[in-house]
Every structure is written in structure tokens, then in C-alpha cells.
N, C-alpha and C positions, 0 to 999 in steps of 0.2 A: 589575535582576536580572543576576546573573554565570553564566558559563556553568558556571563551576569551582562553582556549589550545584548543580550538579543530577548532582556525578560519583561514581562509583560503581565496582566490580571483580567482575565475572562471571567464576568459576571454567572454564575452557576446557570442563572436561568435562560441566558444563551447556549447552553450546551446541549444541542438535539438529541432530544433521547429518542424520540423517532421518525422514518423518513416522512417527507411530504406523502399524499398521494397521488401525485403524478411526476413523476420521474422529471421529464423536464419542467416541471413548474418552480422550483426554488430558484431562490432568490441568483443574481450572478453582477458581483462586482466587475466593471472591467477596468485595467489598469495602461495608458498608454506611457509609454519610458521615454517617448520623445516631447511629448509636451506635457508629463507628469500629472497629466489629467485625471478624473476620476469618475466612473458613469455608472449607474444602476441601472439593471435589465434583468431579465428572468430568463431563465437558461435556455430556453429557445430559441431566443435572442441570438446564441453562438452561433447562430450560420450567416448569419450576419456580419460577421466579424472573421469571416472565411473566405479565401479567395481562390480561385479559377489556380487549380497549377501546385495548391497547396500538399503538403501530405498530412492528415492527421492519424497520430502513431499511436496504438491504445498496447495496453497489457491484456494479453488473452487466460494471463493466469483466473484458477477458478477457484473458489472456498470451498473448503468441503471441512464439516461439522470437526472441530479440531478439539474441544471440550470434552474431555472424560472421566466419571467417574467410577471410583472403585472402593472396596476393603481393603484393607491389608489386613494379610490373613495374620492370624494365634492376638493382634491386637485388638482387629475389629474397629480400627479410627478410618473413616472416611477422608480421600485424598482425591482431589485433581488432577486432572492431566492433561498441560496443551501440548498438543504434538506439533512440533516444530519446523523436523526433517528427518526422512528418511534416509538412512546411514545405508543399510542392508535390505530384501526382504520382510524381514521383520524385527530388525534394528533399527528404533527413533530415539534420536535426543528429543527432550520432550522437560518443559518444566514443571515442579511440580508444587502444589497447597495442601497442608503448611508442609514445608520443604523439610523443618528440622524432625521431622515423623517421619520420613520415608532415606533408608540406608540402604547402602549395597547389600544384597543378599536377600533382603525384603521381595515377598511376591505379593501381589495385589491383584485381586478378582475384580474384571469388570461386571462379566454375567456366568452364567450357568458354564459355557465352552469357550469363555473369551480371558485372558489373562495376562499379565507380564512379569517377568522380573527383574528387578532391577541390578543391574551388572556393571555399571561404573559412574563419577559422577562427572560432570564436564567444568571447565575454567570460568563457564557464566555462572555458576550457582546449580545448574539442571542436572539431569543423570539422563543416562542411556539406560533404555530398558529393551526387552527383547520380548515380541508377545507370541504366544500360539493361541491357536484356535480349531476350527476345524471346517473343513469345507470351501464356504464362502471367500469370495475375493474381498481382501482387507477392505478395501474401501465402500464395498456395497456391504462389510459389519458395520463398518463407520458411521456410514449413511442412517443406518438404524436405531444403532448405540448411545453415537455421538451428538453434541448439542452445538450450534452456531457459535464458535468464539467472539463474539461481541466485547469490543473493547474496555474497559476499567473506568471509564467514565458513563458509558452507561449505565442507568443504575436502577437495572431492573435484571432478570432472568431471561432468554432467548425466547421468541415466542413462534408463532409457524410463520407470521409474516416475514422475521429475519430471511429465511431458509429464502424466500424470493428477492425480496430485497438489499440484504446485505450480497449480492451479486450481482455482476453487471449482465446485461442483456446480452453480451459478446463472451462470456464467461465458456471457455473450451477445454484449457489443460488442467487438472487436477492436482493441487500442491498448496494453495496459499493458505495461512492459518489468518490472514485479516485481508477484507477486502484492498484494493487501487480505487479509494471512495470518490476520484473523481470522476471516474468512470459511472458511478451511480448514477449519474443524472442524463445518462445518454436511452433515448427511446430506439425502438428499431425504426420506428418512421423516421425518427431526427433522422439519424444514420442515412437513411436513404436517402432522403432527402438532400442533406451532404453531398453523397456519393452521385446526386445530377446534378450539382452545381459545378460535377468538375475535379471536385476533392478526392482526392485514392486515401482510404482507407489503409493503414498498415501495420500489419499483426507484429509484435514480440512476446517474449513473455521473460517476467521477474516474478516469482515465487515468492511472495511476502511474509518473511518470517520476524522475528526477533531485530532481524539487523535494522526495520525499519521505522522499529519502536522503541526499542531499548535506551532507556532517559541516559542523557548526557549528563556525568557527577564528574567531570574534570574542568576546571575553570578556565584552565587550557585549551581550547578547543583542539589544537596538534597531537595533543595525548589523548582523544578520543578515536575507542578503536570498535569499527559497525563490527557485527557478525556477520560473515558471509550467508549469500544467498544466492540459488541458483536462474540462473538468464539462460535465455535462448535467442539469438535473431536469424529465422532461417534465410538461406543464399537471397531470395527472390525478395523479402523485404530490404537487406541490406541494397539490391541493386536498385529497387524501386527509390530507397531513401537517397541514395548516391546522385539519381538521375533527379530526383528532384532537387537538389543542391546545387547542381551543374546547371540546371534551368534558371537559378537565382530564385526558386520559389523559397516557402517557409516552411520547416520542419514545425509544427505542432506538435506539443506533448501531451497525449492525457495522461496527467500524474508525475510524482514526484520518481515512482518509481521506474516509469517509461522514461524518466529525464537519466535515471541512474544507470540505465539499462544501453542507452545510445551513448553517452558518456566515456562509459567502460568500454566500448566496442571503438571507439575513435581511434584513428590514425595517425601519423603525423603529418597528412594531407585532410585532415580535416576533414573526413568519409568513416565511412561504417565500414567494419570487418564482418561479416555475418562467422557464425559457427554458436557457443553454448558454453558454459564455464560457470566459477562461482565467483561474486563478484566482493567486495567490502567497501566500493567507494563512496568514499566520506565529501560532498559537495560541500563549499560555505566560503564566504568572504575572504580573501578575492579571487577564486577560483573564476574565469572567462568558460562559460560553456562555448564549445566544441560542434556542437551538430543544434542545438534545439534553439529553435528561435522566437519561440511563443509559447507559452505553457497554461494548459486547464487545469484548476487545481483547489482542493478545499481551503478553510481555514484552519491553522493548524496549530498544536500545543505553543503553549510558552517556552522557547529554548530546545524545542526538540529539532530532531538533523534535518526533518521536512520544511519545518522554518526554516533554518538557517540555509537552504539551496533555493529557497524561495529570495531570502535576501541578495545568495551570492546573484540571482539573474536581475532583480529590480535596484537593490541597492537596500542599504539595513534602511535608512531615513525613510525611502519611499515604502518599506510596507509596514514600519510603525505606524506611520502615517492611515496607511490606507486599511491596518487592524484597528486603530480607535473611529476610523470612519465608520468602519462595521459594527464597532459597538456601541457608537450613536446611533446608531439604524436600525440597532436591533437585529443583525443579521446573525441567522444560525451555523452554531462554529461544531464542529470536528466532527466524525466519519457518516453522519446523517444531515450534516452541517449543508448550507451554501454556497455556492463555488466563484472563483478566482478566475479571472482570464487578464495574464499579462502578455500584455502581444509589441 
């Protein structure tokens, strides 16, 4: 497989720079693989398209303000910093703007008691830095400090409404530096709602780092290698998802990353291991999924790994197909985008 099959041209003014205002109200393709059909609804629609016995499986990872700014000190040139992952206490790889400004041995000031320095660089391009402070637990300076990491395609500055929006209503573990955007369009009513038609709800979590984003420059798609990133599936979801397997029901996915996350966890009975680890898997053409059998999911870059696990489950022709649909329709594409239901 080449990466130049999976490319494609998203018209700019398709590209939502911000969310609907109502959560469930955007737009929602659905896609059926057995009679290649193609149906427009609005996202509240999805319960509809949910059945008695089902499980739908969400990412409970949470955003939290991942964007920072600093000095570097004796130069005084302003630098960036998205935080990635936490290596140590207060050891993060983290990447940084403009990269070729910031060297090992460089320390950079965020505020008055907040700071790092930078003590090695990593094989992506990043460096590890190590910060001190004083007091405060890191994440409630974060909270403060730090600004919403909002994607490279929007193209604007983080505003207060991000801080709600760019996370989902199910939003529990603290870790991800970019939302599971399929997740954005779920309400707490939908949810309930759901949850009395029958449908169990079931938590994992994938940490959305770099490995989910990071552009594919191999034409090779074999030679492309994710960055890890950290999962959890505790005992009680794996047996929950197990038992619904065993009933013949359907594993639901919200997201590309909840699909990467059951994936990695697979057996060679076709079941969930529960436990936590770091994961790299690279889904895409003809890779057969293992446990998911329906997937909720935005629209996604040209040639990026979330395309291409969208392809490996519908087929490359069918969501060619089903991405120039959306853009005869005018539908809104990437992380404030419209959503996908391939069932």
C-alpha cells in the first residue's frame, strides 16, 4: 500500500474552525458496508442506529491546556511548548517552536515560579525538558498557565469556549494533548438516553499524543512508524466487552483511537485482555479488525493513520467515495468537523 492512494483535497472553507452549538446537532454521514449505502442525519440520529445488547466503547482520556509559553533566558526569543508525555514527575517530552532556537542546556521561563530546562533531544525532532516550580500540583499550574492545544488547522488562537468544548462530556483521566473528536458530539442526555435503550456504555482510555497525529512522509506505508502512546482497559470493561462478543452483539467504537486501543488489547481468540501499556499500532489496508464492529468517527486529514484505519474497516473505494460525498454537501471536516457512522 502507497500513501499517494489514500490522497485527497479538502476545500479550506470546509474545515471547521468552530464547534456547532449544540453538541449533538452536527451533521452525521452514515455509512452501511453491506449494501454500500450512504444516509445523511444529525448526530442524534445515532441512537437510532443502536441496538438492544450493543456496547458503545468511548476514550475517557481528558485534555488538559497542553500549549506553553516561555523565554529563553540570556536570549529573550519566545518559544512553545506542547507537552506530550510525561516521562518522570517532572520530566516531559514535549515539542517545541521554532525548534532550531531551543538547545540542550537552554533554560526557559514560563512565569515568575514556573520553568524548565532542557536536558536531551528525542528521535522525533522534540527534546525533554525537566520543569520546577513551586507548590502547586503540575496540572492545577497547567490549568492556569497553559492554553488549549488546538490543532494546526485551526486558524485562530484558543478561546474560553475551547476549554469546554474541545472536550468530551465523559472527559475523566488527565493526559491527552488533542481531543478523541468523536467524542465531541456526544450530550449527557444522548448518553442516557443510549444507556435505556439497553446499550452499556464502556470506558477505556488512550492518551492522544503525537502518535495520533504525526503526518505520514513514507510512501511506504510499512515504513511508517506511530509514536507510542499510553492505553488503559480496566478488568471490568474488558469482561463487559468480552460478554458482549459472546452475545453476538456489536462492539461500537467512539473513535479512531478507542478502535486502536481494543485492537492492541486483542487476543488470539478474538477478546479483550484488559491491563494498560504503551501502544504504536499502526491500523491500515488490509489489516481485518479484531473486536470492533462499527465505528463513530469524524472526518479526517488527507493520508493521515486516522484515514487510513477508516479505510482498513470500510474499504479505500468506499470512503473515497463517501469523503467527496461530504464535500458535495458541504459537510464540516476535522476535530470541530461532522461525524461518520460506519456500522
Amino acid at each position: 500500500m502507497k500513501l499517494s492512494d489514500f490522497a485527497f483535497e479538502v476545500p479550506d472553507e470546509l474545515i471547521a474552525q468552530y464547534p456547532v452549538n449544540q453538541r449533538d446537532e452536527s451533521r452525521l454521514m452514515v455509512i452501511d458496508r453491506k449494501t454500500n449505502s450512504i444516509d445523511h442525519k444529525i448526530f442524534h440520529d445515532i441512537y437510532d442506529y443502536l441496538n438492544e445488547g450493543d456496547g458503545l466503547i468511548i476514550n475517557e482520556t481528558k485534555v488538559f491546556p497542553a500549549r506553553l509559553f516561555g523565554i529563553k533566558e540570556k536570549t529573550d526569543a519566545r518559544v512553545e511548548l506542547l507537552l506530550l508525555r510525561q516521562l518522570e514527575e517532572t520530566m516531559w517530552e514535549v515539542m517545541v517552536k521554532p525548534a532550531r532556537k531551543v538547545r540542550v542546556g537552554n533554560r526557559i521561563q514560563i512565569s515568575d515560579d514556573f520553568g524548565c530546562d532542557v536536558i536531551d533531544n528525542t528521535v522525533s525532532g522534540g527534546r525533554v525538558v525537566k520543569f520546577d516550580y513551586n507548590g502547586k500540583d503540575f496540572f492545577e499550574l497547567i490549568d492556569v498557565v497553559g492554553k488549549s492545544p488546538l490543532p494546526p488547522y485551526i486558524n485562530r488562537e484558543p478561546e474560553e469556549i475551547d476549554r469546554e468544548k474541545y472536550q468530551t462530556v465523559y472527559a475523566k483521566k488527565v493526559g491527552a494533548v488533542a481531543a478523541p473528536t468523536a467524542g465531541l458530539h456526544f450530550t449527557k442526555e444522548l448518553m442516557d438516553k443510549i444507556v435505556k435503550k439497553g446499550i452499556k456504555i464502556i470506558p477505556v482510555v488512550l492518551h492522544v499524543g503525537l502518535g495520533t497525529f504525526r503526518p505520514i512522509k513514507v510512501e511506504d506505508l510499512s515504513r511508517h512508524q506511530m509514536d507510542s502512546e499510553f492505553y488503559e482497559i480496566p478488568e471490568e470493561s474488558a469482561e463487559q466487552i468480552n460478554q458482549i462478543k459472546q452475545n453476538n452483539c456489536r462492539i461500537v467504537a467512539v473513535g479512531t483511537t478507542t478502535v486502536r486501543t481494543l485492537e492492541t488489547a486483542a487476543n488470539a481468540d478474538n477478546m479483550v485482555k484488559p491491563g494498560s501499556g504503551w501502544t504504536d499500532k499502526f491500523i491500515y489496508p488490509p489489516y481485518q479488525l479484531k473486536i470492533v464492529d462499527a465505528l463513530i468517527t469524524n472526518f479526517h486529514l488527507s493520508g493521515s493513520t486516522l484515514f487510513l484505519l477508516t479505510c482498513a474497516m470500510a474499504g479505500k473505494d468506499t470512503m473515497r467515495k463517501a469523503y467527496q460525498e461530504a464535500i458535495d454537501n458541504g459537510y464540516r471536516f476535522y476535530s470541530y468537523g461532522d461525524a461518520m457512522f460506519i456500522r
